[in-house]
N, C-alpha and C positions, 0 to 999 in steps of 0.2 A: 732456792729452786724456782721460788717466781719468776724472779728476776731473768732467769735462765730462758726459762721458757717464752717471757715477753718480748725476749729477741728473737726469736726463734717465731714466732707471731710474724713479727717485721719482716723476717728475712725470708719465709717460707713461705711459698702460696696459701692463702687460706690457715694458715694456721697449722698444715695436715703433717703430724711428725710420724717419722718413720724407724722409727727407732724399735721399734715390738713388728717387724716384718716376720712374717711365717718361717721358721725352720724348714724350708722345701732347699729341694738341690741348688737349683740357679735360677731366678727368677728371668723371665723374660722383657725388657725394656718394653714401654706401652709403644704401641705402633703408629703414629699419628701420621701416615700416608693417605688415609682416606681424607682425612681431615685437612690436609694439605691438598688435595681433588676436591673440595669442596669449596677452596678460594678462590677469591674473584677478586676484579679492583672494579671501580669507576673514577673515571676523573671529573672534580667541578672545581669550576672558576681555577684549573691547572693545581689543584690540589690532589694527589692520588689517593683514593681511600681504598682501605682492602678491609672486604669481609668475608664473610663464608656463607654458603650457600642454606636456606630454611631445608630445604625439601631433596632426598634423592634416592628417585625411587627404584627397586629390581625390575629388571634384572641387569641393566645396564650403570646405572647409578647415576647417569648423567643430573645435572642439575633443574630442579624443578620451580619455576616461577610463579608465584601464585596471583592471578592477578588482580585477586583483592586486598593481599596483604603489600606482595611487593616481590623481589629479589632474596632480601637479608634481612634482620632484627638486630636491633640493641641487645636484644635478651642472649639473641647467640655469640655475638660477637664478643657479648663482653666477657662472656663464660670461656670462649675459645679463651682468649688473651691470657687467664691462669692457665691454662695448657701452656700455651707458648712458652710464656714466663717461667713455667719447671722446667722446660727444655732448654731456655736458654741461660738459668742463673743454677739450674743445678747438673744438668749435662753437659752445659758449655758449649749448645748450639749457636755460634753467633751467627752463620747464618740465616736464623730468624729474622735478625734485629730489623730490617725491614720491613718485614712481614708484621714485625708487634708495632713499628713508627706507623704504618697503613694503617691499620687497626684501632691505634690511637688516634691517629687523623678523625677518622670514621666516628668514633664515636665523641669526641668536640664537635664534629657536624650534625650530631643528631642532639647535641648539648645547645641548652639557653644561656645567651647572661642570666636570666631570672631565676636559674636552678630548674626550671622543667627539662622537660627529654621529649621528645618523639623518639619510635620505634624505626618502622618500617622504611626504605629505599624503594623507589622505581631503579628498574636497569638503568636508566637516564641519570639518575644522581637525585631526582625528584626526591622532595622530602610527601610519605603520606601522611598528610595530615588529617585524614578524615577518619580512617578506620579507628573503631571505637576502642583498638589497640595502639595506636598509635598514636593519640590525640595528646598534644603538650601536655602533662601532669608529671608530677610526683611522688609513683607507685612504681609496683615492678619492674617495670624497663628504665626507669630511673634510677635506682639501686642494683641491678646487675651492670649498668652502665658505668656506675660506682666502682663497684669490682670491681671492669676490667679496666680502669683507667689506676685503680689503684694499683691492678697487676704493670700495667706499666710504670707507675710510678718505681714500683721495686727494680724494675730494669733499668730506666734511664737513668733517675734520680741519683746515682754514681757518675754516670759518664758526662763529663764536660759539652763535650758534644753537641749533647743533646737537653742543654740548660733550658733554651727556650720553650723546648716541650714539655720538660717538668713543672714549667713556671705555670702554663696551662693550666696541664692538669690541678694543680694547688688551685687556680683559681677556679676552676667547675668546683671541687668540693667548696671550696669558699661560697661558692655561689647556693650553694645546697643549705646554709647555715639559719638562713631565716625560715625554711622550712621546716629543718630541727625545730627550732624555737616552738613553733609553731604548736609544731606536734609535739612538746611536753610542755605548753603552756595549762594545759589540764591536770598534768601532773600533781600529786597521785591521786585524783580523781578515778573513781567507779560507776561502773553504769551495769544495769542488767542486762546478765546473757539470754539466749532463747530459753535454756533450762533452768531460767529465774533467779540464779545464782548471781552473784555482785561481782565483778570484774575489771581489770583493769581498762582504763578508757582511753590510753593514750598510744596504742598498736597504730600505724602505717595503717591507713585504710580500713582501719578499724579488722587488719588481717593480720592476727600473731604470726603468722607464714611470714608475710611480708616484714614484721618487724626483725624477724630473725634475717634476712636477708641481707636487710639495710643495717644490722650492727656486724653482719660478718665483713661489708664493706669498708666501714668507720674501722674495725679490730685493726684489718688489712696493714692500715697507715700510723695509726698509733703510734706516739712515740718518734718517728721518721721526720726529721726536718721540726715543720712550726705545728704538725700536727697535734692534735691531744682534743681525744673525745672522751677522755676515761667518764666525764660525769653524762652523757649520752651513751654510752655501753651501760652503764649500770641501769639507767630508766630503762634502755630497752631492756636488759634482761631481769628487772624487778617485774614488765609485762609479760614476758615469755611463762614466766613461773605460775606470774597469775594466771594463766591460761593452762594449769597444765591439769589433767584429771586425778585426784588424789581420794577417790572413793572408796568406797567399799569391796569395788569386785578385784580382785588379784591379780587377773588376768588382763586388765586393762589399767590400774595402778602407774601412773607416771607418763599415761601419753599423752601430747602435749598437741589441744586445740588447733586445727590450720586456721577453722573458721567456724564461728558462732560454735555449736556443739558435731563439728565434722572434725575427724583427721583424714586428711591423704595423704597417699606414698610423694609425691611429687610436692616434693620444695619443701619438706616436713627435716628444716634444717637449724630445730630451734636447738636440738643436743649438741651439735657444730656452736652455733654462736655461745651456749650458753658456756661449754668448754672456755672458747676464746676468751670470753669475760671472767672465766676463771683465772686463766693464766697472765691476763691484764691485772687482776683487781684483789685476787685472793680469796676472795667470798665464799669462801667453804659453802652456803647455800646453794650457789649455781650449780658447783661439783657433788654435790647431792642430791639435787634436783635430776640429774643426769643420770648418776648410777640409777635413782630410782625408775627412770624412763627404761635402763638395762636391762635391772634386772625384775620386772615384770612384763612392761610393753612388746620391748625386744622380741625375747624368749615366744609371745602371742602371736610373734608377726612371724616369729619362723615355722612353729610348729604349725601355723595355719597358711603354710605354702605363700606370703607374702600378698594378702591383700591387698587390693588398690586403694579402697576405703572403708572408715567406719564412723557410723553414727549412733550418738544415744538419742533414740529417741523421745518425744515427749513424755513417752510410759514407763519409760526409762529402761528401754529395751535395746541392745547392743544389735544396729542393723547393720551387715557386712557387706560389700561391695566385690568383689575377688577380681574382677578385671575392666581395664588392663593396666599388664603389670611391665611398668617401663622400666630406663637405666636411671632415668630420674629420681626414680622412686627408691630404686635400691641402692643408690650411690648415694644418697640423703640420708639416707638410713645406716648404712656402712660407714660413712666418715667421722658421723657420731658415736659412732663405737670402737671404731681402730681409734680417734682419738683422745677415747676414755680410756682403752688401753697404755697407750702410750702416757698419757698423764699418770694413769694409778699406777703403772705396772707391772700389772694384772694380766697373768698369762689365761683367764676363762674370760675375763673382755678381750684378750687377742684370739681365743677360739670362738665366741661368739661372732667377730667381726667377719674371723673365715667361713662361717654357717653363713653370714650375708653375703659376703663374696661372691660364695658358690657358687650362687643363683648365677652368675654370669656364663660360669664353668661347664653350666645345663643341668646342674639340683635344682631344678623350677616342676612345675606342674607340666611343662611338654616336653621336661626333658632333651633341651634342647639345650647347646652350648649357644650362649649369644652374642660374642664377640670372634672375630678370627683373628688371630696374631701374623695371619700371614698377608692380610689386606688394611686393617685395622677397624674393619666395619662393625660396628653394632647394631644388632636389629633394633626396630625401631618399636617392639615391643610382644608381648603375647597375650592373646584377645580371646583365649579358651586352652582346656586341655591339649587342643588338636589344632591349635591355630597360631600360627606364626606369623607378625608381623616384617616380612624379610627387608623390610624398606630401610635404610639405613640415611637419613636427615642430618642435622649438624644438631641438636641436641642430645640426640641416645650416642651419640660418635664422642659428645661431648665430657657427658657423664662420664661414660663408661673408660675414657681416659685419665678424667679425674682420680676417678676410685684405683687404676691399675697405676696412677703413678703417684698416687696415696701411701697404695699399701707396699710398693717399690719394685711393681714387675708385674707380669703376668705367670 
């Protein structure tokens, strides 16, 4: 069965199997039009890069420039590209294939020889270097850049074609590798958390969030070609674990640190990686680790209308955050758990996963359905009972495709 499944790792975005899809009539295919409105190209030095657009706001949706950040991000683009990627290697959109060679362009132009990344684009093709989001490093926009060059890998990587663009990509990640190093040269070194506790010391930015991220990237390619991070999947998810809350209270029992003693909904994607490292490595640990995030965490974050965030604080008092409550947050949320379905088999992890779904559906606190299957837009979040963010961006458009071609439809 490992073995099974660690192809299935390789072959499939993200990891995300579909195999425990809800018993509904006919599932609706996720609508990725909006998201196709949302791309752009620029050309530099006659190179075409295609990205998607940050920002697009109601009631028009046109595209929104920001002009401190820029045009586009690493952070969305590389997320689009696993969209793409399940349209094109499991719908058999080849029409894309353009669309994802752009894409991959785009993000070797915002890649170093040295393994860092920049983020953000001017319309011009400019790289911004300044914003304190986009400055050369080795964080977030590095590791979603990851993903999506690794979602191209799975596309090209077959077609002759397109050798030379695989050859690329191999060497970005190649290029990533003294950073690895880097970041488990501490290994298994501990250092104290805000809440005095001993911890792991070797997290991405010292951000369990982030380490979760950067092994869902490494799981991606596993295996494929010259790849092989199995001993890099296991540190990061030996970190993730140590980050995760295993105290006394019931109702928060298994939820798993973003940062110092916070969880957020958003990029709270340690149940994702920690799965993938299951399915790579066998460690019955990780897949325990997991259920137990299910079946306590889970359960806390549905029945309290889905949180934005929560803190222990100093006193050791559980402080709640309730909004806002974006697609980020609950597509992070949901893929860890459709994918713990799908690994146990477990038809109350595949009803749980449809309690997180729903939220999409309008089982939210406003009541509101937040996707439309006949535009493909996602709102871009809800900021109170009575308050709808109607804006729909390349992130929540992003998500929210994720999750519906997750779970295998709308």
């Amino acid at each position: 069965m490992r073995t099974t499944y660690k192809l299935l790792v390789s072959s499939i975005a993200l990891g995300l199997l579909m195999s425990c899809s809800p018993s509904e009539p006919k599932l609706i295919p996720a609508n990725i039009d909006h998201g196709l409105f949302l791309v752009d190209s620029t050309q530099v030095d006659s190179v075409m890069l295609k990205w998607i657009a940050i920002y697009a706001d109601a009631p028009t949706y046109e595209h929104i420039v920001d002009s401190d950040e820029g045009a586009t991000c690493v952070d969305d683009v590389g997320r689009f590209m696993e969209v793409i990627e399940f349209e094109i290697n499991s719908q058999n959109r080849q029409e894309l294939i353009p669309l994802a060679e752009g894409m991959v362009k785009y993000l070797l132009y915002l890649s170093r020889e040295d393994g860092l990344w920049n983020n953000f684009i001017f319309e011009d093709g400019s790289i911004n270097e300044e914003h304190k989001n986009s400055v050369a490093s080795f964080q977030w926009w590095a590791v979603r850049g990851l993903r999506g060059l690794g979602a191209g890998y799975r596309i090209f990587a077959n077609r002759p074609e397109f050798v030379s663009l695989s050859q690329q990509i191999s060497t970005r990640f190649m290029a990533s590798q003294p950073h690895l190093d880097s970041l488990f040269s501490t290994y298994p070194g501990i250092s104290p958390a805000e809440d005095g506790s001993l911890r792991p010391a070797w997290n991405l930015s010292n951000a369990p969030d982030q380490s979760a991220e950067l092994l869902i990237a490494l799981a991606g390619v596993h295996g494929m070609g010259s790849f092989s991070y199995e001993n890099e999947i296991r540190y990061l998810a030996e970190a993730l674990i140590g980050w995760q809350y295993i105290g006394d209270d019931p109702a928060y029992k298994g939820m798993y640190y973003c940062w110092q003693n916070t969880w957020h909904a958003w990029g709270n994607n340690q149940a994702l990686a920690l799965l993938q490292a299951y399915i790579i490595t066998g460690e019955a640990k990780y897949l325990n680790s997991v259920k137990l995030w299910a079946d306590h965490f889970v359960n806390t974050l549905i029945e309290k209308n889905f949180p934005a965030e929560v803190t222990l604080d100093s006193a050791g008092v559980w402080q709640i955050r309730d909004y806002s409550q974006i697609a980020y947050g609950i597509n992070s949320t949901y893929r860890g758990v459709h994918l713990l379905s799908a690994v146990t088999g477990s038809q109350d992890y595949a009803a749980q996963a449809e309690k997180v779904f729903s939220w999409f559906k309008g089982h939210n606190v406003a009541n509101t359905q937040m996707y439309d299957p006949e535009t493909g837009r996602c709102f871009d979040g809800i900021n109170s009972i009575d308050a709808v963010n109607l804006n729909s961006g390349a992130e929540s458009t992003i998500e929210c495709l994720l999750a519906i071609q997750s779970r295998g439809g709308w």
